[in-house]
C-alpha positions in Angstrom: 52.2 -1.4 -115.5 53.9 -0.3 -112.7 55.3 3.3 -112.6 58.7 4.4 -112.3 57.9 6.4 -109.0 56.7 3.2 -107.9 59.0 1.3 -108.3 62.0 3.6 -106.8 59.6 3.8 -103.6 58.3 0.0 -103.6 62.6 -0.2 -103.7 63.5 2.2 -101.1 61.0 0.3 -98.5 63.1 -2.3 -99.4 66.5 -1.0 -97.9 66.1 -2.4 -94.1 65.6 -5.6 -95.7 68.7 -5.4 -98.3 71.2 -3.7 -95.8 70.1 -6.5 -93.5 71.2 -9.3 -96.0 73.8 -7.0 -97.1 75.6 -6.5 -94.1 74.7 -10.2 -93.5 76.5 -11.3 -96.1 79.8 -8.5 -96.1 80.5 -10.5 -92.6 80.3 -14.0 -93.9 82.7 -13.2 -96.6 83.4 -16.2 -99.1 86.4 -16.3 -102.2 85.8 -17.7 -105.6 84.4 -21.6 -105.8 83.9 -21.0 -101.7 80.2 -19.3 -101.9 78.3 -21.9 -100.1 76.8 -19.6 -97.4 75.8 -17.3 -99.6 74.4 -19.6 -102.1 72.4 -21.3 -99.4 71.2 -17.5 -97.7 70.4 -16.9 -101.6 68.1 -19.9 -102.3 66.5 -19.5 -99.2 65.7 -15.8 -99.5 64.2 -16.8 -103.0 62.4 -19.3 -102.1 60.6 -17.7 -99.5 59.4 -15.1 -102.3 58.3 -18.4 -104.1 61.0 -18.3 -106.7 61.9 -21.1 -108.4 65.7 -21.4 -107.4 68.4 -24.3 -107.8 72.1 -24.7 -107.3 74.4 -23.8 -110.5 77.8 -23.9 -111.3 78.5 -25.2 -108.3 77.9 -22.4 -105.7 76.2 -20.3 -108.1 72.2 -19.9 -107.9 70.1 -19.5 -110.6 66.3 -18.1 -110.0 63.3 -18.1 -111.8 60.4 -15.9 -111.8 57.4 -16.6 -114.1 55.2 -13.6 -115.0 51.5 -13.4 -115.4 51.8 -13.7 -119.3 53.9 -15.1 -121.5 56.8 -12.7 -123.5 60.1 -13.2 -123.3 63.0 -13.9 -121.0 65.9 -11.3 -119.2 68.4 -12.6 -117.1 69.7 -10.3 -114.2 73.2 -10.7 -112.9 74.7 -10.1 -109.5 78.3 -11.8 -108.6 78.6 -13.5 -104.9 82.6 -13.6 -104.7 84.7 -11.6 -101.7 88.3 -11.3 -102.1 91.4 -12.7 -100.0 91.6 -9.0 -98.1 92.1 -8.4 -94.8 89.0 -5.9 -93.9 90.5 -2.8 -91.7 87.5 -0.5 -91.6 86.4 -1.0 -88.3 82.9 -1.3 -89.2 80.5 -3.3 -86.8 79.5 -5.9 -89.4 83.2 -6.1 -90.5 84.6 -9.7 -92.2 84.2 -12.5 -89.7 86.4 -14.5 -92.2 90.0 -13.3 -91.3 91.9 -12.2 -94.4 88.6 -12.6 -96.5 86.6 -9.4 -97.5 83.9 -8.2 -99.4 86.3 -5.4 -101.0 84.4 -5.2 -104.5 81.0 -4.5 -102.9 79.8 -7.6 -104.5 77.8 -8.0 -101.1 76.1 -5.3 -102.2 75.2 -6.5 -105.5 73.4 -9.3 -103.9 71.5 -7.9 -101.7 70.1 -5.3 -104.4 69.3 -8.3 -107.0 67.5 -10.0 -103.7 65.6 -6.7 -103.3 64.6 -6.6 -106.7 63.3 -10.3 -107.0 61.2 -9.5 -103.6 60.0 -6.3 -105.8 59.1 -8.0 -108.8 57.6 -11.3 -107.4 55.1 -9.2 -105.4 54.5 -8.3 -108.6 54.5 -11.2 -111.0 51.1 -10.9 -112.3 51.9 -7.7 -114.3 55.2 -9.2 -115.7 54.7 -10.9 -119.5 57.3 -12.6 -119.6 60.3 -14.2 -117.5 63.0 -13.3 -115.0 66.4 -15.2 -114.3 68.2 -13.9 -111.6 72.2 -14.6 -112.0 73.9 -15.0 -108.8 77.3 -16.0 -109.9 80.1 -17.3 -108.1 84.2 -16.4 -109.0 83.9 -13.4 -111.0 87.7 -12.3 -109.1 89.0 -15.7 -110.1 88.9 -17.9 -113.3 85.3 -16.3 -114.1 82.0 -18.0 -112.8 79.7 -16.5 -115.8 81.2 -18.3 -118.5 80.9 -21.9 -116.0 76.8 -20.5 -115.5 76.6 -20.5 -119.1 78.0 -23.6 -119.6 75.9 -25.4 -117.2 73.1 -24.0 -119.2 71.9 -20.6 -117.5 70.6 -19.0 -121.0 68.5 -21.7 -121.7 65.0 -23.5 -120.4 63.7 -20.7 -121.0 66.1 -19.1 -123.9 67.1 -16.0 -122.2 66.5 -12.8 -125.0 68.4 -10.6 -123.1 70.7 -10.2 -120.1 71.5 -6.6 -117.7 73.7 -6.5 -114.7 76.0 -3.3 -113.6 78.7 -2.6 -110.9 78.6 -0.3 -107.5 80.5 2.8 -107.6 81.8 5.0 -105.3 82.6 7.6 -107.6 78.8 8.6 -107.6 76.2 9.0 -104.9 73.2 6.9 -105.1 70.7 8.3 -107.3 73.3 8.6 -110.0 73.7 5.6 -112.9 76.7 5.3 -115.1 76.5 4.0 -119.1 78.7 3.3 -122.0 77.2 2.6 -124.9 79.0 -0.1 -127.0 82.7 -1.2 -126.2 82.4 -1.1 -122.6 85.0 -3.5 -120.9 88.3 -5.2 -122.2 88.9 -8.6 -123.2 92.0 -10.5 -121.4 94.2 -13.1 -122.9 96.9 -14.5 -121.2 99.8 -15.8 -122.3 103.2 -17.6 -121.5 106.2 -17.4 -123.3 109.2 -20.1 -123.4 111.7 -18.9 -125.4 114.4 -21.9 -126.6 117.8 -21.2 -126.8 121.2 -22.9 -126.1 123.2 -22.7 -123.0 127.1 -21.8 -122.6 129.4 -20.2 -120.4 129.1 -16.4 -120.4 132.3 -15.7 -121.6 131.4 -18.0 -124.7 128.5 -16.6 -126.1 129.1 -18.1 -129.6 129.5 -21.1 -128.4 125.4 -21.0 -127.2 122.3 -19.3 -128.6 121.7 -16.2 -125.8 117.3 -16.6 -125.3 117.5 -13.4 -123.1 118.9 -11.4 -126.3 116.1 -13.1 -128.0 113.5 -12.5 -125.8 114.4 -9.1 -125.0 114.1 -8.2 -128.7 110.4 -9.9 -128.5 109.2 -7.5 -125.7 110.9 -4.7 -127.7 109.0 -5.9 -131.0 105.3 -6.2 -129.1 105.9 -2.6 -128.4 104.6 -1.9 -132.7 101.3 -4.1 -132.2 100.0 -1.7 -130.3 101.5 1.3 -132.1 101.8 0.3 -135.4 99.3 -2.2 -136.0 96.2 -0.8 -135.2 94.5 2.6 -135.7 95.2 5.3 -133.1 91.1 5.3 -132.4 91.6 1.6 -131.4 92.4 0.4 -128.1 94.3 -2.7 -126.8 97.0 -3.5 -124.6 100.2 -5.8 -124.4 101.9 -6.0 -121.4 104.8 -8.4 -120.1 104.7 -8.4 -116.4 106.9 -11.6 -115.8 110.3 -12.0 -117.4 112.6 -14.9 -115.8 115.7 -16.2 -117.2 119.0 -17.7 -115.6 121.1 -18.3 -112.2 123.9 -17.1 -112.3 125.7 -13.8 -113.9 127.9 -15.4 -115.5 126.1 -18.7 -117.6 123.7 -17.8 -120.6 120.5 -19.4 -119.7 118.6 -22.4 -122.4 115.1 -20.8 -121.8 113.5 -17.6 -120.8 109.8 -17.6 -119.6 107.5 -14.4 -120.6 104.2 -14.1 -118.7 101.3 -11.3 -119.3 98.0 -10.2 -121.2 96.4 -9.1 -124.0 93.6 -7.0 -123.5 91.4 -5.6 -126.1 88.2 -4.1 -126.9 85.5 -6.6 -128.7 85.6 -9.6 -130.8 87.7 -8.9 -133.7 90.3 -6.8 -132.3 90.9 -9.6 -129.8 91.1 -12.3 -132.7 93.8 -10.0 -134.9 95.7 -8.9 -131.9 96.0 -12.4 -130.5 97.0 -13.6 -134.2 99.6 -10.8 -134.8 101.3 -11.3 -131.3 102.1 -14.8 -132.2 103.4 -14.4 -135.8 105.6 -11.6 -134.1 107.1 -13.8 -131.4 107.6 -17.2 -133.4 108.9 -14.9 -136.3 111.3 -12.7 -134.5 112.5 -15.7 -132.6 112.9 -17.8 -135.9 114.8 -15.2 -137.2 117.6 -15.1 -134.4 118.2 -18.4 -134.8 115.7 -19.8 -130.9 112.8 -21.4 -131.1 109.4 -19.8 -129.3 106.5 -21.9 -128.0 103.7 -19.4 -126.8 100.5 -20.9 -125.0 97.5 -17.9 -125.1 94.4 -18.5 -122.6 91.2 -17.0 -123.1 90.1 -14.9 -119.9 87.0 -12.9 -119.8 85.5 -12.2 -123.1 84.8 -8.4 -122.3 82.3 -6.5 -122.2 80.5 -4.7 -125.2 77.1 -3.1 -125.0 74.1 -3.9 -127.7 72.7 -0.6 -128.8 69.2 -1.1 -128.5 68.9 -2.5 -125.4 71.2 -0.1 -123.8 68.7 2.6 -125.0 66.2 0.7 -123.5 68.1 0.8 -120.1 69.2 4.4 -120.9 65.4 5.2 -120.7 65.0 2.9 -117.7 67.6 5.0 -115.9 65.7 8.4 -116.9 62.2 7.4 -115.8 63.7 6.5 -112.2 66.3 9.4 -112.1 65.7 12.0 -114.6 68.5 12.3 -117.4 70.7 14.8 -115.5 71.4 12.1 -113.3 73.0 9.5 -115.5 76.2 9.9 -116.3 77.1 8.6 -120.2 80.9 7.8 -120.2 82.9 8.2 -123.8 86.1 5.9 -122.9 85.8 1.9 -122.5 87.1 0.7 -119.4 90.5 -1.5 -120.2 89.8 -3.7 -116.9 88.1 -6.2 -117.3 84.3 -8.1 -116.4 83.5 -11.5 -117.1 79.7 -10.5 -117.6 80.5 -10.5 -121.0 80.1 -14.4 -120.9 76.3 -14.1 -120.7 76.0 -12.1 -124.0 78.1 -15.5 -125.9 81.2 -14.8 -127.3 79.4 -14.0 -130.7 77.4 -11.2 -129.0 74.2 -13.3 -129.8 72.5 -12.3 -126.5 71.7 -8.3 -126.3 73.3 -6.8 -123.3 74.1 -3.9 -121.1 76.6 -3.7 -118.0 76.1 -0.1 -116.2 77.2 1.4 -113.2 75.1 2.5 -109.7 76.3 5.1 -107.0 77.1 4.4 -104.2 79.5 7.0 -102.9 78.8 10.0 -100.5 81.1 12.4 -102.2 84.7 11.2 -100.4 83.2 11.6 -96.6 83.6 7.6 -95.8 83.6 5.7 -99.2 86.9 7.5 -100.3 88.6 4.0 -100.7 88.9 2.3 -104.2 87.8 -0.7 -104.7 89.7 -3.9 -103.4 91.1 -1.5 -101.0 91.0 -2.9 -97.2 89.5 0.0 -96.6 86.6 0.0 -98.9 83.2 1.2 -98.1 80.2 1.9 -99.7 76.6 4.1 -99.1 74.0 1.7 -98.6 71.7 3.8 -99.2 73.1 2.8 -103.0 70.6 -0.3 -102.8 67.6 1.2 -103.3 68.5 2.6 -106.5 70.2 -0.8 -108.0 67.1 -2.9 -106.8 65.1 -0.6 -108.3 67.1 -0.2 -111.8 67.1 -3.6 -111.7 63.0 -4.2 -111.6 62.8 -1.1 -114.3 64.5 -2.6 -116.9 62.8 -5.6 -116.4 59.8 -4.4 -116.4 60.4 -1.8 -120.1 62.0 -5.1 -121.3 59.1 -7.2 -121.1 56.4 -5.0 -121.1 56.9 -3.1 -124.1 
């Protein structure tokens, strides 16, 4: 089997090839559902390293690499999707795509999950096992995993076990971020129409007031959060949207709520999602309105399986020593439709980590989805090579 020096050195003569793709790609920008350059640049970079690869979820691509022996399967994921951004960093490979930019550094991902597959097919005959390489389309919009699974991504062959991560620019490269367990939130979202009865404002007991009612609602979802669930436990309710009348005088019929729900794995999102609407309906019911809430599954979140985040833990250690990874102690409350690939009963063991790709505030001092944003390249080497590690302890051992 390969060794990890190897490896991180078999990846780092790698980086004229990924920072061409990636810079390839970061001007050819292309939103959610759009990715049909990239898909086609994708497929034909895979091909050419004689992986099996075929269109998926409509501009997503899913790749195949058969090793030497037979074992099992891990899927690898890297997102495609730029974001509508107009770029403003003046760099020479800048967006092409006016008002379209790869702010998220999901170029990058790419091009690192490219090198990797060129690493690992050169390679195949020491694999025992499988590799499906995840390029997935619309993780910024509606969520392109969740579509890859449906069109059947985990299966033919069964995939045992699926690792992605995300650049980061608060580490240089050479530096790996984990969280063990809960690692990103789940998002619901939900609208609100509260029923009541208009009348002249001057009149209000001649009507039913909605905006009393409703304001009493956003007071009430205050205690879910605060006095439903254990201080160690973590979710979120927020109302972002609150519209209601026309004029200052005339109590409205309706008032329309909008937000999300965001919590951290399976069961907290099932209780939190159940207690939010006995609170509404209830509290409405009892002022007299009527309450119809509609709640929308978003990404499923993100929690990491113990075992095989040790397994990538180790991965991380053999490429970087353990002084260079950084172990973080608080989930993250965004959110990260990766989750998707693990099934929404946590069936498939996963792990979603972090690579550097900062150079300490000197250029990349920009968060992400800034127009601004910029990243190290020199970040790829380190993400192919992570990348081909884990796959490579995964299947091997």
């Amino acid at each position: 089997m390969l060794s990890a020096e190897t490896i991180l050195q078999e990846a780092k003569n790698l980086s004229e090839y990924m920072i061409a793709l990636r810079r390839d790609i970061h001007a050819h920008p292309e939103l959610g559902r759009q990715e049909y350059r990239t898909q086609a640049l994708v497929i034909r970079e895979l091909e050419a390293m004689g992986i099996e690869a075929t269109p998926i979820a409509d501009t997503g691509v899913l790749g195949v690499l058969r090793g030497g022996k037979e074992g099992k399967t891990i899927g690898l994921r890297a997102d495609m999707d730029a974001l509508p951004i107009k770029e403003d960093t003046g760099l020479p490979y800048a967006s092409e795509n006016d008002g379209v930019m790869h702010a998220c550094g999901h170029d990058c991902h790419t091009a690192s999950l490219l090198g990797a597959a060129k690493l690992m097919a050169a390679h195949k005959e020491e694999l025992c096992g499988n590799v499906k390489f995840f390029f997935q389309p619309n993780e910024e919009g509606d969520g392109g995993a969740q579509r890859m699974v449906d069109a059947g991504c985990l299966e033919n062959p069964t995939v045992d076990a699926v690792f992605g991560g995300h650049n980061s620019t608060g580490e240089v490269p050479g530096v790996y971020g984990l969280k063990y367990d809960k690692c990103y939130a789940a998002s619901n979202t939900f609208t609100v129409t509260i029923k009541g009865k208009g009348c002249h404002g001057a009149y209000p007991g001649s009507g039913l007031d909605p905006i009393v009612v409703a304001s009493q609602i956003v007071v009430g979802l205050q205690t879910l959060t605060s006095r439903r669930i254990y201080a160690t436990d973590s979710a979120i309710v927020t109302v972002g949207s609150f519209h209601a009348g026309t004029a200052g005088n005339i109590i409205p019929e309706t008032v329309e709520l909008k937000g999300t729900i965001r919590t951290l794995g399976p069961k907290m999102r099932a209780d939190m999602c159940r207690w939010f609407t006995e609170l509404v309906e209830g509290t409405a019911k009892a002022m007299g309105a009527e309450a119809i809430v509609e709640l929308r599954e978003s990404h499923p979140g993100v929690v990491n399986e113990e075992a095989f985040t040790a397994l990538v833990h180790e991965s991380m250690a053999k490429l970087v020593g353990r002084e260079n990874i950084r172990i973080a102690r608080e989930p993250n409350m965004g959110t990260e439709d990766f989750g998707a690939f693990m099934k929404r009963d946590l069936s498939v063991p996963g792990c979603f980590c972090s690579f550097g790709f900062g150079d300490n505030g000197v250029d990349c001092k920009y968060p992400a989805h800034s127009p601004f944003h910029r990243v190290n390249e020199d970040g790829l080497a380190y993400a192919a090579a992570l990348f081909a590690q884990v796959c490579f302890d995964y299947l091997n051992k």
